[in-house]
N, C-alpha and C positions, 0 to 999 in steps of 0.2 A: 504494500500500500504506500503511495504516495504521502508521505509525512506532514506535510503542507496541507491539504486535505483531511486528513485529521483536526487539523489544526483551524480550518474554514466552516465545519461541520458544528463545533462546541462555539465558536467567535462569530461565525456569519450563517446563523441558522435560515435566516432570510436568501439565501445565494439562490439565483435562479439559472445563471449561464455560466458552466465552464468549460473552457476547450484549453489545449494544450497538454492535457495529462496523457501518458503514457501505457494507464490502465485503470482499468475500474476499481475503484476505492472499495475496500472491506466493510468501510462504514457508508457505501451508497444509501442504503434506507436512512442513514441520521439527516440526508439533504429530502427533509422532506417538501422543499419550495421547487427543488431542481427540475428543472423543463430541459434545457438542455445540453447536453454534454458530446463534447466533438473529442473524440483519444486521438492523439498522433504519433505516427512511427508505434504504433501496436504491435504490429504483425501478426502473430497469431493470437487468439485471446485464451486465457487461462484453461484449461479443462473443468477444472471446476470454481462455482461463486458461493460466496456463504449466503448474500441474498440480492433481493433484484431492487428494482424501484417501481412503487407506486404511482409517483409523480413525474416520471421522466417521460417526456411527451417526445422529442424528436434526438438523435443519436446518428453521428458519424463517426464513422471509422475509417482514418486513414490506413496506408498501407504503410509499412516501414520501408522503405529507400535502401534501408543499409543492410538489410536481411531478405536472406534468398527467401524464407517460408511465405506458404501462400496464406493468405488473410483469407479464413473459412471461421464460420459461427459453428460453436461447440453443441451439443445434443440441449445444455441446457439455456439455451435462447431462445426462450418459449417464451409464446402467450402468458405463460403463470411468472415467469420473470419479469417482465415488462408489462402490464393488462395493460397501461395507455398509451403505448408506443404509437405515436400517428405516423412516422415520418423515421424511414431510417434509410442514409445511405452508407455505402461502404464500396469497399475495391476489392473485387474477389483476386483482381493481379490476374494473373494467367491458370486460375482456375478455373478447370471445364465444366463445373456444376453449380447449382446454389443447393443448398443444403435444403432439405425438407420441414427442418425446425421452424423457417420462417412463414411457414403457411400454416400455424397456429397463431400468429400473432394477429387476430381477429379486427383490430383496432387499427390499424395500418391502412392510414390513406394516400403516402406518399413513399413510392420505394426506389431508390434510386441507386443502379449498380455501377451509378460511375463509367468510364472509359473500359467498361466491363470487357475480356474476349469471352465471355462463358458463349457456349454453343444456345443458339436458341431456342434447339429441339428439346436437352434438357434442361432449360429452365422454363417451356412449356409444359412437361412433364412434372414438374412440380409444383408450378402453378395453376392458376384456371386462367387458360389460354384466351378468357373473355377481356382479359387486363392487356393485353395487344391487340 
């Protein structure tokens, strides 16, 4: 966890916008104002989270520059992590699929794969091809 963040969560219970952080804070639920959070230079995100947020309404995810791994959503990037997620983009990088965790995310009205290469076929495949 980002130390600074800890530190924003108990002094600025109020925060609504962060970007720049590197990964998802341990204490995301204590930002219970937070709407939205942009990670940079992520790369691949944790396998697993202690917990999700409530109140985070839209979420970018850059790609890390300086690491080969591909930037993919771990199994639990679900609807039950996020329930208000409107708005999420990320860079899957030269990943051929999108993960099937994100079509639980029910609440989702803006999704954006960025300068994506993923093949189209499978990411019709795991969406409703009604969204093209």
């Amino acid at each position: 966890m980002d130390v600074g963040l800890a530190v924003c969560a108990e002094r600025m219970p109020a925060l609504q916008h962060v970007q720049g952080v590197q990964c998802l804070p341990d204490n995301l639920p204590d930002f219970t104002a937070l709407t939205y959070l942009r990670l940079h230079g992520s790369g691949m995100l944790a396998e697993t989270i202690a917990c999700g947020s409530k109140s985070l309404l839209y979420l970018e995810i850059d790609e890390n520059h300086d690491n080969n791994d591909l930037t993919w959503l771990p199994g639990w990037f679900t609807g039950d992590t996020f329930p208000s997620l409107r708005m999420l983009k990320f860079d899957p990088q030269y990943c051929p699929w999108v993960q099937p965790c994100i079509t639980s995310i029910s609440t989702l009205t803006e999704l954006d794969l960025r300068a994506s290469r993923c093949w189209r076929a499978n990411i019709v495949s795991v969406m409703d091809p009604s969204v093209f």
